[in-house]
VOGU-3710 file (C-alpha; in Angstrom, 3 decimals, decimal comma):
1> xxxxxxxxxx> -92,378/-112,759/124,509  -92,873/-113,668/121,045  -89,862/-115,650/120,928  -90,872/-117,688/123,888  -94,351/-118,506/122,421  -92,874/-119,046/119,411  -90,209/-121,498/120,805  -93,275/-123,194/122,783  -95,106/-124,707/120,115  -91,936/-125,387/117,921
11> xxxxxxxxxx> -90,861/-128,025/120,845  -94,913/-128,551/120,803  -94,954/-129,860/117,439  -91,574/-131,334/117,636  -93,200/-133,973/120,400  -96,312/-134,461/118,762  -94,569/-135,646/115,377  -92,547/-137,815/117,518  -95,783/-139,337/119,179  -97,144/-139,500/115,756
21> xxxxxxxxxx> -93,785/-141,424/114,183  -94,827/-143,754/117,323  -98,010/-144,407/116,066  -96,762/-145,203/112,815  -94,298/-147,968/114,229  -97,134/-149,296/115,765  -99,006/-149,420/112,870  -96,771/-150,994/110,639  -95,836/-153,625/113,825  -99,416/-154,568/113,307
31> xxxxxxxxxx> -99,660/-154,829/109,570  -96,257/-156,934/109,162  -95,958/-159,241/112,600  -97,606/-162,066/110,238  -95,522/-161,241/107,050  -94,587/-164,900/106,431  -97,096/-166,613/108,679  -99,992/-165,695/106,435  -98,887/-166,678/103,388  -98,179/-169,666/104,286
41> xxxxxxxxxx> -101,590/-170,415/106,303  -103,108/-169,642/103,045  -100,674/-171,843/100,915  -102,075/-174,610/103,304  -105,504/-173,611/102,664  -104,772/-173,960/99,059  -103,150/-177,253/99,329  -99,781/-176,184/98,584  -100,566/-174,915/95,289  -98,040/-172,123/94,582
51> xxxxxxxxxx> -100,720/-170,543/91,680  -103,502/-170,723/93,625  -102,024/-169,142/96,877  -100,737/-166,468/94,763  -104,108/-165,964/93,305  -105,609/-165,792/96,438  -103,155/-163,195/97,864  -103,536/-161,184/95,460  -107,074/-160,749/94,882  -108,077/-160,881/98,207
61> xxxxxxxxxx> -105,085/-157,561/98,786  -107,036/-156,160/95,172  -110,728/-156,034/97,160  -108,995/-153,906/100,053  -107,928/-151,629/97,667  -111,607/-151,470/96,506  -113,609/-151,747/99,635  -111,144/-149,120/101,304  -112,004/-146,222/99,128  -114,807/-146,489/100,605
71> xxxxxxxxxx> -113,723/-146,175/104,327  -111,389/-143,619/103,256  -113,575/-141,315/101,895  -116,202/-141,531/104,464  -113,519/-141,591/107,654  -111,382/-138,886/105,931  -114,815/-136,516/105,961  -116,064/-137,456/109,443  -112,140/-136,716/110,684  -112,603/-133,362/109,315
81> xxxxxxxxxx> -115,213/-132,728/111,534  -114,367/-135,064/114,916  -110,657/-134,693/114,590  -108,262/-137,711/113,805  -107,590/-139,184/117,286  -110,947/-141,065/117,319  -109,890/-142,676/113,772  -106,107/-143,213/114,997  -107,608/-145,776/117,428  -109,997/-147,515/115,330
91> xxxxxxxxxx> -107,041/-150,173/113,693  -105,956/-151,204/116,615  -109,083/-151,765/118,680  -110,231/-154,148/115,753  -106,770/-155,768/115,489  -107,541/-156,955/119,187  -110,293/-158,937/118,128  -109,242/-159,473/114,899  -105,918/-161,339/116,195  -108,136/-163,651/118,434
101> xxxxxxxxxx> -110,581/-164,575/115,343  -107,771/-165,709/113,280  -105,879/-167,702/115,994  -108,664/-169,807/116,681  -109,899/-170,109/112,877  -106,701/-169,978/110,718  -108,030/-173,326/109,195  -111,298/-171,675/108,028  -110,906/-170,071/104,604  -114,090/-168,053/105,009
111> xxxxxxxxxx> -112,635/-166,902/108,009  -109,592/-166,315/106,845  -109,602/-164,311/103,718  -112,180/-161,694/104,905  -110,206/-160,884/108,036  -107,119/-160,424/106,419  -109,309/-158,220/104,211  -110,772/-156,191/106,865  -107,742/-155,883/109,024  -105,818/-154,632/106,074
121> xxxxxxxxxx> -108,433/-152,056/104,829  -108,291/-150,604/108,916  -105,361/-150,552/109,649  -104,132/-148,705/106,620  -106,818/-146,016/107,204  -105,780/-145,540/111,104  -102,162/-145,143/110,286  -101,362/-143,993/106,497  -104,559/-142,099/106,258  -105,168/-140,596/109,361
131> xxxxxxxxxx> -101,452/-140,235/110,113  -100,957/-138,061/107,024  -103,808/-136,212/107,945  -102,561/-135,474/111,464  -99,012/-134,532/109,712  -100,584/-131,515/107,627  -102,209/-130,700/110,407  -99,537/-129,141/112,280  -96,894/-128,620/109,650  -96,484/-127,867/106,047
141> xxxxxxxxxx> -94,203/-127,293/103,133  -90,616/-128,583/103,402  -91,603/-128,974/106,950  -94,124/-131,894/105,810  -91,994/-133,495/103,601  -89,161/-134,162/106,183  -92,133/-135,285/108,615  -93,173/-137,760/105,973  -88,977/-138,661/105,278  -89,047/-139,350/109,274
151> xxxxxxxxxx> -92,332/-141,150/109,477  -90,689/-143,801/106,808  -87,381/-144,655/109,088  -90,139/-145,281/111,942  -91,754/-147,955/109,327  -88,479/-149,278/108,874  -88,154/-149,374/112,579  -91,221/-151,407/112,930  -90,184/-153,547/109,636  -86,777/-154,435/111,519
161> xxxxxxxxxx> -88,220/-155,215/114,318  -91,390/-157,070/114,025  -90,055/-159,695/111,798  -87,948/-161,160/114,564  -90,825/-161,347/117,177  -92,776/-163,505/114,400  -89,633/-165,352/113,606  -89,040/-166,225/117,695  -92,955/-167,065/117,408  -93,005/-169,472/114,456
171> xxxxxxxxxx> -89,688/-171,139/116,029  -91,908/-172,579/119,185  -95,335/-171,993/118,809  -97,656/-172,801/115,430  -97,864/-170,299/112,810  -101,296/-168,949/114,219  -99,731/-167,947/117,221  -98,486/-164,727/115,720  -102,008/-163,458/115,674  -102,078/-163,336/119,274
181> xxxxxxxxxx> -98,832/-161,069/118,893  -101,575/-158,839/116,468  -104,329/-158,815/119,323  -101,203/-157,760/121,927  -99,788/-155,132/119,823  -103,280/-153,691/118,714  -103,497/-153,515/122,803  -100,424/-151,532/123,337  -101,219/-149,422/120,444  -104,546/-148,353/121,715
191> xxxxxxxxxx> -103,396/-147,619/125,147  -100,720/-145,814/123,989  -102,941/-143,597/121,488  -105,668/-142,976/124,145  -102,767/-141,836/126,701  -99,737/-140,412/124,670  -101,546/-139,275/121,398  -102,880/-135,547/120,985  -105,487/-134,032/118,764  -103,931/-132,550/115,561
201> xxxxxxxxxx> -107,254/-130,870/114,728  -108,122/-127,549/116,590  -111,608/-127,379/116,559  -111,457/-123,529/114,989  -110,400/-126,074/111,417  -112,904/-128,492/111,729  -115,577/-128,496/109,197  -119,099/-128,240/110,290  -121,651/-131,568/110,353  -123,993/-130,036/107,291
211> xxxxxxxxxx> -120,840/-130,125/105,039  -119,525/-134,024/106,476  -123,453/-135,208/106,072  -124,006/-134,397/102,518  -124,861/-137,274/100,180  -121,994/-136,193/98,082  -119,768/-136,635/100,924  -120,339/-140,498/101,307  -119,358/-141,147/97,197  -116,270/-143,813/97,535
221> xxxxxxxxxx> -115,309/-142,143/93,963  -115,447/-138,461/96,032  -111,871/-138,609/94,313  -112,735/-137,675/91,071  -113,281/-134,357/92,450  -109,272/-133,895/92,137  -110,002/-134,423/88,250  -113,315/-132,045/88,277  -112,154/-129,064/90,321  -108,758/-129,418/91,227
231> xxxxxxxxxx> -105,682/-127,187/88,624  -103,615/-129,821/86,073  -100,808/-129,436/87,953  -102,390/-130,712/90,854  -104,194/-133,781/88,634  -100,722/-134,531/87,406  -98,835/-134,649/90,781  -101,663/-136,958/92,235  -101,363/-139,253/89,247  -97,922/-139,594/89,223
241> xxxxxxxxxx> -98,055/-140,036/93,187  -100,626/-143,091/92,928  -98,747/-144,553/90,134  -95,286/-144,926/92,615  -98,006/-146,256/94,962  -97,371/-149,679/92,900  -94,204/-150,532/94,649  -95,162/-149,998/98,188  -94,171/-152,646/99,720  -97,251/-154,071/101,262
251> xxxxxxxxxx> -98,203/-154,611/97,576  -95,270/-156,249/96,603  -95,113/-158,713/100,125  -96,734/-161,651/99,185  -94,464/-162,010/95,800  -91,240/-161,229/97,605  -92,339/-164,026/100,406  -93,018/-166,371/97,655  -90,155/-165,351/95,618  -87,618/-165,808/98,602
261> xxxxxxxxxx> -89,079/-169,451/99,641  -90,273/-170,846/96,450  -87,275/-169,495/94,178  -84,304/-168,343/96,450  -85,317/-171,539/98,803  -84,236/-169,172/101,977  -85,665/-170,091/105,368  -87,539/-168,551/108,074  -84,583/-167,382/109,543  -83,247/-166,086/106,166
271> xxxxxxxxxx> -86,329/-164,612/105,612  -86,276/-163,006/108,876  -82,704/-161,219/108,681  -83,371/-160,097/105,559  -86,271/-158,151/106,228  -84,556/-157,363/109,465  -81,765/-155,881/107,323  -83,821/-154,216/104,616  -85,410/-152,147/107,464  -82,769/-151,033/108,202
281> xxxxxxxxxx> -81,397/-150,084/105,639  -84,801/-148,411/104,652  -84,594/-146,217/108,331  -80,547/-145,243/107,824  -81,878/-143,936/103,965  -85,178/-142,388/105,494  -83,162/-140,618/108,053  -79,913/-139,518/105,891  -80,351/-140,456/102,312  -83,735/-139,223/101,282
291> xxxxxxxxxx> -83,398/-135,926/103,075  -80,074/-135,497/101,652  -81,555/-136,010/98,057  -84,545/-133,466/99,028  -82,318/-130,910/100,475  -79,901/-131,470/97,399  -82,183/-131,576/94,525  -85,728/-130,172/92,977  -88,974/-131,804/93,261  -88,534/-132,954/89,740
301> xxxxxxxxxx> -84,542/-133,778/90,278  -85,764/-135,742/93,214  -88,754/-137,756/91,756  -86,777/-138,388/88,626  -84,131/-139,770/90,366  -85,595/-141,992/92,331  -88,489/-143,468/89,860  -85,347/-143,784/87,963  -83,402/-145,933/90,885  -86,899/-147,752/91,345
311> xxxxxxxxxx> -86,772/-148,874/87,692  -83,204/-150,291/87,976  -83,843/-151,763/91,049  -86,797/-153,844/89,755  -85,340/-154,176/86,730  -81,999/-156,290/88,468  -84,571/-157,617/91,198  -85,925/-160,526/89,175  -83,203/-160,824/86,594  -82,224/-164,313/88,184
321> xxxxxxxxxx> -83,080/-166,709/90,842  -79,761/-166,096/93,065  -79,795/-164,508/96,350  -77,280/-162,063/95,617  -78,684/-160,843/92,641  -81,980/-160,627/94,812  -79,735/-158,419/97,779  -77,605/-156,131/95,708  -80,993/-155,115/93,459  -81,710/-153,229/97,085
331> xxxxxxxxxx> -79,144/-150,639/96,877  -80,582/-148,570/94,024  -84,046/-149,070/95,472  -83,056/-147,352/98,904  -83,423/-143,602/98,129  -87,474/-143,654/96,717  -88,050/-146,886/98,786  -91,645/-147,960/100,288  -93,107/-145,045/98,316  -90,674/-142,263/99,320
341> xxxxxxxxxx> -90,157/-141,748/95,882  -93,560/-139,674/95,827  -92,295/-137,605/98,898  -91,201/-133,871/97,198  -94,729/-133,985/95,593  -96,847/-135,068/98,088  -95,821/-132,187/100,176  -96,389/-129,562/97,046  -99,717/-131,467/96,109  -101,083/-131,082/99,948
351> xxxxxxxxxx> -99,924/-127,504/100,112  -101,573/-126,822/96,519  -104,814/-129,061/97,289  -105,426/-126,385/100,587  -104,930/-123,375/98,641  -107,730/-124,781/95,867  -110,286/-125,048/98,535  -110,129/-128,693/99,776  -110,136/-130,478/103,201  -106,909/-131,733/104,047
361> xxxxxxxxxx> -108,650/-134,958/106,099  -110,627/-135,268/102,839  -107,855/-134,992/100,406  -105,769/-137,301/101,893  -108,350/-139,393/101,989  -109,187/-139,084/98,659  -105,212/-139,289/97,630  -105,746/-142,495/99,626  -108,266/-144,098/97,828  -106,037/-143,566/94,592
371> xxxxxxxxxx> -103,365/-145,138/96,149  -105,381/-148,133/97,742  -107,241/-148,403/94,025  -103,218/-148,761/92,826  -102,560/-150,746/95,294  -105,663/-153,002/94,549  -104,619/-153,277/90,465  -101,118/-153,425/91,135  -101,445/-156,564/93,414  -103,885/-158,185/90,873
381> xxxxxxxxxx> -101,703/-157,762/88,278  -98,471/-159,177/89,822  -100,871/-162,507/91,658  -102,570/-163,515/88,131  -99,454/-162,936/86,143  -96,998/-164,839/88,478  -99,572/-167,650/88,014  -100,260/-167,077/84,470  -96,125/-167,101/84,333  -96,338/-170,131/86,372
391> xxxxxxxxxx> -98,919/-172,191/84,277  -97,129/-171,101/80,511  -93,707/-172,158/81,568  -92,471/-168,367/81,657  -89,668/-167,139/83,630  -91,817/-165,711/87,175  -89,062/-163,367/87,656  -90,789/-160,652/85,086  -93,110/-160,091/87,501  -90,715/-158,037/89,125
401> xxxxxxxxxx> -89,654/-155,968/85,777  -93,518/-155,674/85,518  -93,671/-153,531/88,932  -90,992/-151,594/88,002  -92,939/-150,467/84,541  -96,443/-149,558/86,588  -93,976/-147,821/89,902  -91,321/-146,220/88,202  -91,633/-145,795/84,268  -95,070/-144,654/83,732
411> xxxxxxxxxx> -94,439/-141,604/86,908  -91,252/-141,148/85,222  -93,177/-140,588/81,873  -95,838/-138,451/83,197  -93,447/-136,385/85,277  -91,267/-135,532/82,436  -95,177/-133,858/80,454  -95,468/-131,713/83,618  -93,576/-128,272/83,514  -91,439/-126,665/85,708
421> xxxxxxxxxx> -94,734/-124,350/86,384  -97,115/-126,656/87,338  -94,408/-128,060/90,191  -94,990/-125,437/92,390  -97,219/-124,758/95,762  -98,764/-121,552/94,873  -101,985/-122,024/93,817  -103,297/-122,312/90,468  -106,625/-122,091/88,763  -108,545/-125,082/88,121
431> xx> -108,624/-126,815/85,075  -105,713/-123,956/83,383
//
């Protein structure tokens, strides 16, 4: 009898992940269907001034690295207590309207800018937010980390695929026309959320109202409270997490888009296949590769390797303006790519951040604000120095070996002061 139960909610959980990894396509189909459209609606804005349109990319990516800690931490403590389905939905029902505002006002700067602001700051709280949150949820330990591993080949899925919708788009309709591809996916999304999509949160976990509704609760820098109350080991994992966060590749978009047209002088179609092929090569190493490196080495083997693989990657990435250069610089970055790099500890630093007392809607909310303040500083930094680059007559490629420092080098650096000890998911005491 206890078998049967027992082989019940194993195939349980096994479908809701797999609704989940759904969700994440989705997600990422939402956040990447105008990948080369907007950059270059905004280079138009900007007159076709390469410096500017960087400058504007990037600072207008920095403020939804600012502005989202602040819908993290409040959405990650109201999930806690409502459950995460009603926050899974919230991206896509404002990518509905959001896709029909910019279609009809993609000449509009002041129109522009704050939407693309907005929509980014919501849709990376539905899915990597809430999604994480749904993910610890209903498993844990090794479990979670191969949960994450999986969740990454369904964002590949989505990057391979979504790309060649937009390209088919921008081939016969105007550029703006992909955001009417947004408003349609952000439908499907919703519907399939509202139908397909269960609640991860039994109500037995959920935290009570008094708790969510504290004044404390609604601090954007509730974060800090890793740093105050949370063990070192834990404080180190995070940091050397939110570091890796730098070469996401949402933060690094706009530069590769403007390195690939502006430098590599590829086309739309070029473009297209090889994002199309980059996907896939990031699902085949999501689904083989990275679990193969987590079965086969330690948490520390495994994040050392691949910050290490992200540094050389980087490192090649920019070394010249040639296409092939440019491709074979993907190789190395394939086993820690998109952030899997942080994978072994995220799973150890969830696990740990439970044991010490704290929410797991909250801390991955919080872990999320560190990342999105990352996020916000590493995007800065690349925009304004690729323009500062541009304007001195420097090489722009350095931007590139510039990532690789923040993402790979300064983890790498900080992982190798952690000990062996503090790498584990028992827990430990805070601040020893």
């Amino acid at each position: 009898m206890a078998a049967r139960e027992e082989e019940t909610l194993k195939k349980k959980t096994t479908s809701t992940l797999s609704v989940l990894y759904a969700s994440a396509f989705l997600s990422v189909a939402q956040a990447v269907i105008t990948v080369q459209s907007e950059p270059r609606i905004i280079k138009e804005l900007a007159g076709g001034d390469l410096g500017i349109t960087a400058t504007w990319l990037a600072n207008s990516s920095g403020l939804v690295g600012v502005i989202g800690i602040i819908v993290n931490q409040i959405g990650g403590k109201f999930s806690d207590a409502l459950g995460r389905k009603p926050f899974l939905l919230l991206g896509p029902t404002a990518n509905i309207f959001f896709g029909v505002l910019m279609y009809y006002y993609s000449n509009r700067r002041r129109v522009v800018l704050p939407v693309r602001i907005l929509r980014a700051i919501l849709t990376t709280f539905s899915s990597t937010v809430m999604l994480t949150a749904a993910l610890a949820d209903i498993v844990s330990g090794v479990q979670l980390s191969a949960a994450i591993s999986k969740m990454g080949a369904a964002v590949g899925a989505a990057i391979v695929a979504t790309p060649f919708l937009e390209t088919l788009i921008l081939q016969r309709f105007k550029m703006q026309t992909a955001y009417l591809a947004l408003s349609s996916l952000g439908m499907a999304h919703v519907l399939f959320s509202l139908v397909s999509v269960p609640e991860t949160l039994l109500k037995s976990q959920r935290k009570n109202w008094s708790s969510v509704l504290q004044l404390s609760s609604m601090n954007p820098f509730g974060f800090l409270n890793i740093f105050r109350r949370g063990s070192f080991a834990l404080q180190k994992m995070t940091m050397i997490q939110t570091l890796q966060m730098c070469l996401e590749g949402k933060n690094l978009s706009e530069l590769v888009e403007l390195w690939k047209r502006e430098h590599l002088d590829w086309s739309v179609e070029q473009s297209r296949n090889f994002v199309m092929i980059y996907g896939t090569l990031s699902i085949l190493s999501g689904i083989f590769i990275t679990p193969m490196f987590l079965k086969n080495l330690s948490a520390r083997g495994f994040t050392s390797a691949t910050n290490l693989l992200n540094l050389l990657g980087f490192l090649l990435r920019g070394l010249k303006e040639s296409s092939w250069v440019f491709l074979l610089a993907v190789i190395p970055m394939l086993p820690g790519v998109n952030g899997a790099s942080a994978t072994a500890l995220k799973s150890i630093s969830t696990d740990l951040a439970t044991a010490e007392g704290f929410g797991k809607g909250e801390f991955s909310a919080w872990t999320n604000n560190l990342r999105a303040l990352a996020g916000a500083a590493a995007t800065v930094i690349y925009g304004n120095y690729y323009a500062w680059c541009k304007r001195k007559g420097i090489y722009q490629g350095t931007t590139f070996a510039v990532a690789g420092v923040l993402g790979a080098l300064l983890p790498e650096l900080l992982l190798r002061l952690t000990s062996d000890s503090e790498l584990r998911r028992e827990k430990s005491q805070p601040g020893k």
